[in-house]
ZAMARGU-4260 file (C-alpha; in steps of 0.2 Angstrom, whole numbers, plus 5000, padded with zeros to 4 digits):
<rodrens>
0) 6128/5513/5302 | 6146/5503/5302 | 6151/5500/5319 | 6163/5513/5323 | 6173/5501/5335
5) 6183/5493/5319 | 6196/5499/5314 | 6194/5506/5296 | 6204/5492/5287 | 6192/5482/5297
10) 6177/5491/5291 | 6183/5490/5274 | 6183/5471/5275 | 6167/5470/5282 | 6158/5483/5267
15) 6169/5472/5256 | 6160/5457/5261 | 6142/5464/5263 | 6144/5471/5244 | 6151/5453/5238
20) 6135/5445/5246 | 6123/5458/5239 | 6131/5454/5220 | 6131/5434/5225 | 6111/5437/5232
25) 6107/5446/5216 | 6114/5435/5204 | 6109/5420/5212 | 6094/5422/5214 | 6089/5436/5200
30) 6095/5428/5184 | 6093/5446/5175 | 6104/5453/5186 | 6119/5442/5183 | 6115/5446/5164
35) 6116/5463/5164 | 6132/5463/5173 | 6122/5473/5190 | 6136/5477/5205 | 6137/5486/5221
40) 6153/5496/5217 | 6151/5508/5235 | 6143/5507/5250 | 6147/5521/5265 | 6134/5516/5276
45) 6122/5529/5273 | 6124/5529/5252 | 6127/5514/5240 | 6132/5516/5220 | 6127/5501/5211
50) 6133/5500/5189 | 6131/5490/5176 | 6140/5493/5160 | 6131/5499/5144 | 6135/5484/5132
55) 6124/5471/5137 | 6110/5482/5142 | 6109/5494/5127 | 6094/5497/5114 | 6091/5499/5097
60) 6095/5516/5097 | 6114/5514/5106 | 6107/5519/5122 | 6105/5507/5137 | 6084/5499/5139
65) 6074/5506/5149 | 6068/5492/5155 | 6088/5490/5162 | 6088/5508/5169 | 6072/5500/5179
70) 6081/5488/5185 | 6098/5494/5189 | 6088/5508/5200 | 6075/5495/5207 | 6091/5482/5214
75) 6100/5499/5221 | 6086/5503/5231 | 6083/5486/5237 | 6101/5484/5239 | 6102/5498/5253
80) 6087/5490/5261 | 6096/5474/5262 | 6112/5480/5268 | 6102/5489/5280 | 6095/5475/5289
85) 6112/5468/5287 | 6120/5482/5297 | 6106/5482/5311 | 6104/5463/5312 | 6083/5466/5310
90) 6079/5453/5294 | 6066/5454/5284 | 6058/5449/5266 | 6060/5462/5255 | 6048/5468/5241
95) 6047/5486/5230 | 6027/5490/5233 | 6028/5505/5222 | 6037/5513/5211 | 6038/5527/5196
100) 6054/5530/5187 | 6056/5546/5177 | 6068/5545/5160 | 6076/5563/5157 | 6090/5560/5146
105) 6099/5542/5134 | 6113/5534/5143 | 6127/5531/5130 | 6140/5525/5142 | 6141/5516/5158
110) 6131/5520/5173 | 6129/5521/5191 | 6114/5522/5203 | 6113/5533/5219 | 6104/5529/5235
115) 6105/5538/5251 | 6097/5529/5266 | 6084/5540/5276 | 6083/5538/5294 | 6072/5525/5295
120) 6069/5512/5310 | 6068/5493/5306 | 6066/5488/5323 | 6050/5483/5320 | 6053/5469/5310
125) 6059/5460/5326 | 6043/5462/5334 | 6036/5455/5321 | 6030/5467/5310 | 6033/5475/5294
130) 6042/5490/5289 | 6037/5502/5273 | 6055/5511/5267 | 6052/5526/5252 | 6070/5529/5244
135) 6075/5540/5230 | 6086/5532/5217 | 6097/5544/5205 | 6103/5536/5189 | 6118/5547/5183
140) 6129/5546/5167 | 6147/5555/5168 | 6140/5565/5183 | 6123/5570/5173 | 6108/5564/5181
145) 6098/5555/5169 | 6084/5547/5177 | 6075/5546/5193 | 6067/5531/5202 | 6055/5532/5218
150) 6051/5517/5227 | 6041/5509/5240 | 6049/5494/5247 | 6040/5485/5263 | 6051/5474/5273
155) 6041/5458/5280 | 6046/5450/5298 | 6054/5433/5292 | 6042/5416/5292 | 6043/5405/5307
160) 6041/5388/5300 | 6035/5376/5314 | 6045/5360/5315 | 6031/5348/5317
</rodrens>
């Protein structure tokens, strides 16, 4: 959760920042993602919208790839992990295990993904151990839900790298 002692113009810098570094992470280090134009648009601290326009992610048949949609929902969820540890100071490496995405209806327009973040403890990754996180990703379409994504992500302890 956002630390209630700031004030909320503060608190709207600091999400302001964490979703600037969550775009920069993604770009930087995610080629696709810069390509198909993926950005954090709102974070609350317990849900995070993440869009990316239609035009370069759409098909053959005017409607945006699949393969997109996988993405866009695969960076929300992963997003919220991040911002998560972000939030609670407890780093780790994060990776999607699992996944299974469900298509209901074509996108024709632009998009946004929905997380919402489960109570889920990290504190174990600063004992050294690894935490599994299941989150529910909604991909909706002028307020139309038209796919589903559930997926696995574990969170590994970071590496110590021995100096010698």
């Amino acid at each position: 959760m956002l630390d209630i002692s700031f004030t909320e113009s503060q608190s709207d810098t600091k999400v302001s920042a964490l979703l600037q570094t969550l775009c920069e992470t993604w770009h930087n280090t995610i080629p696709v993602s810069k390509f198909m134009d993926i950005t954090p648009v709102l974070f609350n601290g317990d849900s995070l919208q993440v869009t990316a326009p239609i035009e370069p992610n759409i098909n053959l048949h005017h409607t945006m790839f699949a393969g997109s949609i996988y993405t866009l929902m695969t960076l929300t969820g992963w997003g919220m992990v991040w911002l998560q540890q972000q939030l609670s100071q407890a780093h780790g490496d994060i990776v999607l295990a699992d996944a299974k995405v469900r298509y209901l209806k074509p996108i024709s327009k632009q998009a946004y993904a929905k997380v919402i973040w489960p109570y889920t403890d990290l504190t174990p990754l600063t004992r050294g151990r690894r935490v599994k996180i299941t989150l529910e990703v909604a991909l909706y379409c002028d307020d139309i839900m038209c796919a589903t994504f559930t997926g696995q992500y574990v969170s590994f302890p970071p590496r110590v790298v021995n100096a010698d």
